[in-house]
C-alpha positions in Angstrom: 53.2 -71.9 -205.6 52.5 -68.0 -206.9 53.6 -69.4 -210.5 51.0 -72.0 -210.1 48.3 -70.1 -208.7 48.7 -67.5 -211.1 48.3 -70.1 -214.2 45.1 -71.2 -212.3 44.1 -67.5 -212.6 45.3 -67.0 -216.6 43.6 -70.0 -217.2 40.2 -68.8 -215.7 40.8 -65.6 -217.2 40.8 -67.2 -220.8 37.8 -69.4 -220.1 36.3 -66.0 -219.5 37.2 -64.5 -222.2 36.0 -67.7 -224.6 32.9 -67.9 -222.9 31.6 -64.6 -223.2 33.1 -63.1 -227.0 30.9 -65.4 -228.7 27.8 -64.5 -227.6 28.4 -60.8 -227.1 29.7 -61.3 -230.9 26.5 -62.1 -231.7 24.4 -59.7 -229.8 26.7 -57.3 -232.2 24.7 -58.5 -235.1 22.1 -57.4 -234.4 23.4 -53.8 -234.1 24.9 -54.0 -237.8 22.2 -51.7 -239.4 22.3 -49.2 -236.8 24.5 -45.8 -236.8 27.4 -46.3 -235.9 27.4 -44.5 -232.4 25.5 -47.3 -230.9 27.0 -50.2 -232.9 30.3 -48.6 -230.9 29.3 -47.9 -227.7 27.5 -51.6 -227.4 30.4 -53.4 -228.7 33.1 -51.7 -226.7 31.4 -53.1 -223.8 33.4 -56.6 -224.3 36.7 -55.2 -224.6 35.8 -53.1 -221.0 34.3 -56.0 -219.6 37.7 -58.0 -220.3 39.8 -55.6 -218.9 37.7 -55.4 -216.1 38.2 -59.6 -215.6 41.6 -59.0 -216.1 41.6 -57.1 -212.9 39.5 -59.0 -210.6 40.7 -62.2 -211.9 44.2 -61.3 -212.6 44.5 -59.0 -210.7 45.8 -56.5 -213.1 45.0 -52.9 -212.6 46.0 -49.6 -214.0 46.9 -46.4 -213.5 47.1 -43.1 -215.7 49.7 -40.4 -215.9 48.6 -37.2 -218.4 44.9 -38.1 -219.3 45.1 -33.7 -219.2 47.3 -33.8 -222.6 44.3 -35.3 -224.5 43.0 -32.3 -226.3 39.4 -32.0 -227.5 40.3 -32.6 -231.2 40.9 -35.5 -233.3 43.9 -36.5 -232.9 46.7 -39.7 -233.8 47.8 -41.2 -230.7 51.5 -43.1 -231.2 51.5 -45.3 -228.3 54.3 -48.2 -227.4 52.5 -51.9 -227.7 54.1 -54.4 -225.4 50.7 -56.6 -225.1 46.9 -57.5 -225.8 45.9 -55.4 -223.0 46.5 -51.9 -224.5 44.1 -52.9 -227.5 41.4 -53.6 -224.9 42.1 -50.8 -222.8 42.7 -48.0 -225.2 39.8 -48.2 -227.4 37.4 -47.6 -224.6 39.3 -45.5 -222.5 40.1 -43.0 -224.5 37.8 -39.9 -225.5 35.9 -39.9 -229.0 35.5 -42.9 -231.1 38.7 -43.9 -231.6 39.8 -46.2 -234.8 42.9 -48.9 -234.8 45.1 -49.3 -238.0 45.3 -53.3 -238.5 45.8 -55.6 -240.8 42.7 -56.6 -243.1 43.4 -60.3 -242.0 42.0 -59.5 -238.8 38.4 -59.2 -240.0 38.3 -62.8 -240.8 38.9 -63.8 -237.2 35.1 -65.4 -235.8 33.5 -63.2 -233.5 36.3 -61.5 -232.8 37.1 -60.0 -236.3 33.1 -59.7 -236.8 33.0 -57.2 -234.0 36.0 -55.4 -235.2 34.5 -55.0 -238.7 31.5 -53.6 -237.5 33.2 -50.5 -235.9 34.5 -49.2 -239.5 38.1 -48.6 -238.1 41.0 -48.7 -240.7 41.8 -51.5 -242.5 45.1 -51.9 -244.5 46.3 -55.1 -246.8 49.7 -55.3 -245.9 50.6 -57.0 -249.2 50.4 -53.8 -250.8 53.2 -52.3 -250.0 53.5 -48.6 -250.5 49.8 -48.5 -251.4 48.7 -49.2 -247.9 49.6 -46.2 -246.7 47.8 -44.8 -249.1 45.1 -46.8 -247.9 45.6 -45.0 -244.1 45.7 -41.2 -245.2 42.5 -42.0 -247.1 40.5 -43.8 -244.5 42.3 -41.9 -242.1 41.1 -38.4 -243.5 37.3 -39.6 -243.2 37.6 -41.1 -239.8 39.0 -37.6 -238.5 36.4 -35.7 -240.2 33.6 -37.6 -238.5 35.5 -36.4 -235.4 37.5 -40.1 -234.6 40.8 -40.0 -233.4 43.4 -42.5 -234.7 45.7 -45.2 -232.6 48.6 -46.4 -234.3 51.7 -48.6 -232.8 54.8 -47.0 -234.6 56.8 -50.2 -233.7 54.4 -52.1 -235.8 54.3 -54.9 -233.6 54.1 -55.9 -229.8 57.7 -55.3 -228.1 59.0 -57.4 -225.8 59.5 -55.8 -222.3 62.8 -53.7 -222.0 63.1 -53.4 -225.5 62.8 -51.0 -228.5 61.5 -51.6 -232.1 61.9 -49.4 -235.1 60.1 -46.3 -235.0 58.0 -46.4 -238.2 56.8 -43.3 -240.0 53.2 -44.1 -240.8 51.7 -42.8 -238.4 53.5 -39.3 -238.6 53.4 -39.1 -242.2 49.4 -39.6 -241.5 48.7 -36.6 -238.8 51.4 -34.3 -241.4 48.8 -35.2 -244.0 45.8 -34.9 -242.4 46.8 -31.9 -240.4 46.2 -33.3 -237.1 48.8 -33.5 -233.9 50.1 -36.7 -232.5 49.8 -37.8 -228.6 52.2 -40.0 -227.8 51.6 -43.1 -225.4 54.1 -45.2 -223.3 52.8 -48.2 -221.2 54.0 -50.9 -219.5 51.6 -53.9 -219.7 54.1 -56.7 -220.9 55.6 -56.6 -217.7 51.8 -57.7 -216.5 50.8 -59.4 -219.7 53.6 -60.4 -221.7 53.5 -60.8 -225.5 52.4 -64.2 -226.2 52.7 -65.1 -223.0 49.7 -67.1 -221.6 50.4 -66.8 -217.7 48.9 -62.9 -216.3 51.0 -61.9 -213.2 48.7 -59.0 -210.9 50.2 -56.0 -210.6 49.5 -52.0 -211.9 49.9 -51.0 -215.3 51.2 -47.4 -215.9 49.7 -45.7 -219.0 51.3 -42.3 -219.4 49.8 -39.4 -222.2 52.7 -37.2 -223.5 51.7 -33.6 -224.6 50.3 -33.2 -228.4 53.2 -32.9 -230.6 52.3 -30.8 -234.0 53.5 -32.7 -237.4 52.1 -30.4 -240.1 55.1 -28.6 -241.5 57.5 -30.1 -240.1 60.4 -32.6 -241.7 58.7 -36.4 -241.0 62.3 -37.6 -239.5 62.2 -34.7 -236.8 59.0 -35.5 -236.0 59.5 -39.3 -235.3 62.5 -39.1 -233.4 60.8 -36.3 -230.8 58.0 -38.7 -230.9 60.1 -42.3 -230.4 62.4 -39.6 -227.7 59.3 -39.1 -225.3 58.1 -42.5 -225.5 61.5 -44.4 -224.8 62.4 -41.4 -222.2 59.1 -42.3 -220.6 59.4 -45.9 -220.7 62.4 -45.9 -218.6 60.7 -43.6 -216.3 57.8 -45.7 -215.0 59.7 -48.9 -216.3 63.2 -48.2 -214.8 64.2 -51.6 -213.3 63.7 -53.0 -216.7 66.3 -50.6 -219.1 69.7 -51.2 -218.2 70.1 -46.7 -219.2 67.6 -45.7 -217.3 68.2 -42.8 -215.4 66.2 -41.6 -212.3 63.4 -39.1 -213.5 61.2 -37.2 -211.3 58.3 -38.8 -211.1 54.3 -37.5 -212.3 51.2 -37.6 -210.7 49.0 -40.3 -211.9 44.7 -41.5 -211.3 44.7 -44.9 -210.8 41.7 -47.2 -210.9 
């Protein structure tokens, strides 16, 4: 019965989401030839708005563990990606305009990639190879200067729940170049909204900000692994039941909403 009640829910959820992206896509249009402050504060209002349906529909909320690490700097935040959620959450809940590194082929996505491409966040072609990172500590350099911080997923992709990817270097190599420090980012949301998963189940979220972590001058390799140590050291903190070597860690006061 739960199973089947929660697919009603999922399924509402998605008509939701369908119903309203088009049109709010094209209230974005006519935004395109204003500065870019406002053409980002109007269309983050449909990635809020969806993970607010998430919660009264779903019933998935959140809470937040750390939101006092986030300095008042640019910054690149490292966070773990288990689900679509942290896309929609993070770019609105976090402070300054904040840009995603994704893959060009997202732009061509209606409505969706239409309101992505209007927020000028950085863009790579995959195809390139080496050159792509190139791509990121150019765009990246600009972004920061105009005060944006930077969210990368150092796995590279969404992670099943329980499991850990291969800690790229990208997104290190990008705040040693640039000069800015890294936050790292572990979350939970697959357990709530698993990857590629079309049933939601309710339940909270934990979103937990690690202390800024400084890259310039320092060897890339030691950088990552106290980076990709935090976040899996985390993730078996607020996800214990879920890592077979999880240990018990004392827990951390979190805001929930």
């Amino acid at each position: 019965m739960n199973r089947a009640i929660h697919a009603l829910r999922s399924a509402l959820f998605m008509l939701v989401l369908v119903v309203t992206v088009i049109p709010y896509a094209i209230a974005c249009s006519f935004f395109f030839l204003t500065p870019l402050s406002w053409r980002y504060r109007f269309t983050l209002g449909w990635p809020r708005f969806a993970v607010w349906a998430a919660k009264v529909v779903c019933g998935i909320r959140w809470q937040v563990i750390g939101a006092e690490n986030i300095p008042d700097e640019p910054v690149v935040f490292l966070s773990k990606h288990q689900s679509a959620w942290e896309t929609l959450f993070l770019v609105w809940w976090l402070p300054r305009e904040v840009c995603f590194v994704h893959k060009r082929s997202l732009l061509m996505l209606p409505f969706f990639g239409w309101g992505l491409g209007m927020l000028r966040m950085i863009h790579i072609d995959r195809a390139k190879g080496a050159d792509a990172f190139i791509q990121v500590v150019r765009q990246g350099k600009t972004r920061l200067g105009e005060g944006r911080s930077i969210v990368l997923f150092p796995e590279g992709t969404r992670t099943p729940v329980g499991s850990q990817g291969s800690y790229k270097t990208g997104g290190v190599r990008l705040a040693r170049a640039t000069g800015a420090r890294i936050v790292p980012i572990a979350l939970n949301s697959g357990e709530r909204w698993a990857r590629n998963a079309f049933i939601k189940t309710p339940g909270t979220v934990t979103i937990s900000v690690g202390a800024p972590i400084v890259a310039a001058g320092r060897p890339v390799n030691e950088v990552n692994a106290e980076v990709e140590g935090w976040i899996e050291t985390e993730m078996r903190r607020i996800s214990p039941k879920v890592y077979s070597d999880a240990a018990v860690i004392t827990e951390r006061p979190a805001t929930a909403a």
